[in-house]
C-alpha positions as CSV (number, residue, x, y, z in Angstrom):
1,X,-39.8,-6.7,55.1
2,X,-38.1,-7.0,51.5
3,X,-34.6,-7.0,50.9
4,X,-34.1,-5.3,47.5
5,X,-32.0,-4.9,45.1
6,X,-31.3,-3.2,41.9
7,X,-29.9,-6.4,40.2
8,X,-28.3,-10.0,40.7
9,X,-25.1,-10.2,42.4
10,X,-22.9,-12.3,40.6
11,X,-22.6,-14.7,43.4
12,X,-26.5,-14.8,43.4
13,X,-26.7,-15.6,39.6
14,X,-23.8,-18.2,40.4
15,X,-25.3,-20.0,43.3
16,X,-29.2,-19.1,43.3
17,X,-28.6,-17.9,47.1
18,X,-28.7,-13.9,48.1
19,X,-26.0,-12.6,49.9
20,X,-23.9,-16.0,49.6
21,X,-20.3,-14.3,49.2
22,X,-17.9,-16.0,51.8
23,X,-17.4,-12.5,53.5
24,X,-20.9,-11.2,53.1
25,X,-22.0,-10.1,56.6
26,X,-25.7,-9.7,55.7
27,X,-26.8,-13.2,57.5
28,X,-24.5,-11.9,60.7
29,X,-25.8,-8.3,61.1
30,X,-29.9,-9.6,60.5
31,X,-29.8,-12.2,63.4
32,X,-27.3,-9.6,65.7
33,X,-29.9,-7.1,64.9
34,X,-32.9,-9.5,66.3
35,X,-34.6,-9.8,62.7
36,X,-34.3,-13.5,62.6
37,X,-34.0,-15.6,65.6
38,X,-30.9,-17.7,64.1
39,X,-27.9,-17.1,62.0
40,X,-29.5,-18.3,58.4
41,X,-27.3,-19.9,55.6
42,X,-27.7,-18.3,52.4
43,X,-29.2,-21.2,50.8
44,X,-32.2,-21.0,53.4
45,X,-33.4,-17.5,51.8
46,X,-36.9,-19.0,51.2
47,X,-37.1,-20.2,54.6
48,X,-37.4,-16.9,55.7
49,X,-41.1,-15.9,54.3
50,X,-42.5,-17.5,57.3
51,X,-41.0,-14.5,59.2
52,X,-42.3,-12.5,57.0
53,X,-39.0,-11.6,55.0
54,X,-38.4,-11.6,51.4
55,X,-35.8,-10.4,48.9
56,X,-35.9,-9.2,45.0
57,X,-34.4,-7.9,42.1
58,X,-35.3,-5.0,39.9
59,X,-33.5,-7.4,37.3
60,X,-34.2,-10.7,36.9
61,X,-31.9,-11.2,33.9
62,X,-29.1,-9.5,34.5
63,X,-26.0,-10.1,37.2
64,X,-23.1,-8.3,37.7
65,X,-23.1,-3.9,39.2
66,X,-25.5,-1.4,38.5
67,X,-23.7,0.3,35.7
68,X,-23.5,-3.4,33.9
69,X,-27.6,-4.0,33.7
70,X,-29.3,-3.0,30.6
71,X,-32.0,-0.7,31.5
72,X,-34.3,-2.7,29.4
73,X,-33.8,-5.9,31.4
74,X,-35.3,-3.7,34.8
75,X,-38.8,-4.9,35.3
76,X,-40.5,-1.9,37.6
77,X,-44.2,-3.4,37.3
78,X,-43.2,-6.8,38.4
79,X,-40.9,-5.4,41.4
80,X,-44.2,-3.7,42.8
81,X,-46.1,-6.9,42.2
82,X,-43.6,-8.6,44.0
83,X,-43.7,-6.5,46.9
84,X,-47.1,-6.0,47.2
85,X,-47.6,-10.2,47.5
86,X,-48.5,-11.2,51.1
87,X,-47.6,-14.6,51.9
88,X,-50.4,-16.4,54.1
C-alpha cells in the first residue's frame, strides 16, 4: 500500500516526516482503521515498509499546494519506479 501524494507538504519538507502536522489525523485514522497495529509517530514513516506500507511524492523538490509546484519539478517515471519497488 503507498500513500501518495502530488507534492511535499510543507511540514514534510520542514521536518522530513509525512503527515507530521500537530492536527494531522492520518496516524489516528490508519491504526483505528486496523492498517497498522499501533498508533505510529510521524518520524517512524520508514518503520512502516515492514508492513508493507510506503509513501511518495510526485515532487521531490517542491513543497508547499498543488497549484505552487512547477510542473517541471513532477517526476512521473520515477513515481512508477517507486511504486513498482517491492521491499523483501
Amino acid at each position: 500500500m503507498d500513500f501518495s501524494s502530488q507534492e511535499k507538504a510543507r511540514r514534510l519538507a520542514e521536518v522530513g516526516h509525512y503527515y507530521a502536522h500537530l492536527h494531522n489525523r492520518f496516524w489516528s485514522a490508519i491504526h483505528e482503521a486496523g492498517i497498522t497495529p499501533r498508533r505510529y509517530q510521524p518520524s517512524e514513516f520508514a518503520g512502516l515498509l515492514h508492513l508493507g506500507i510506503s509513501f511518495t511524492n510526485l515532487s521531490k523538490s517542491g513543497a508547499g499546494m498543488v497549484h505552487q509546484i512547477a510542473a517541471a519539478s513532477i517526476d512521473v517515471p520515477g513515481f512508477k519506479a517507486r511504486l513498482s519497488f517491492r521491499p523483501s
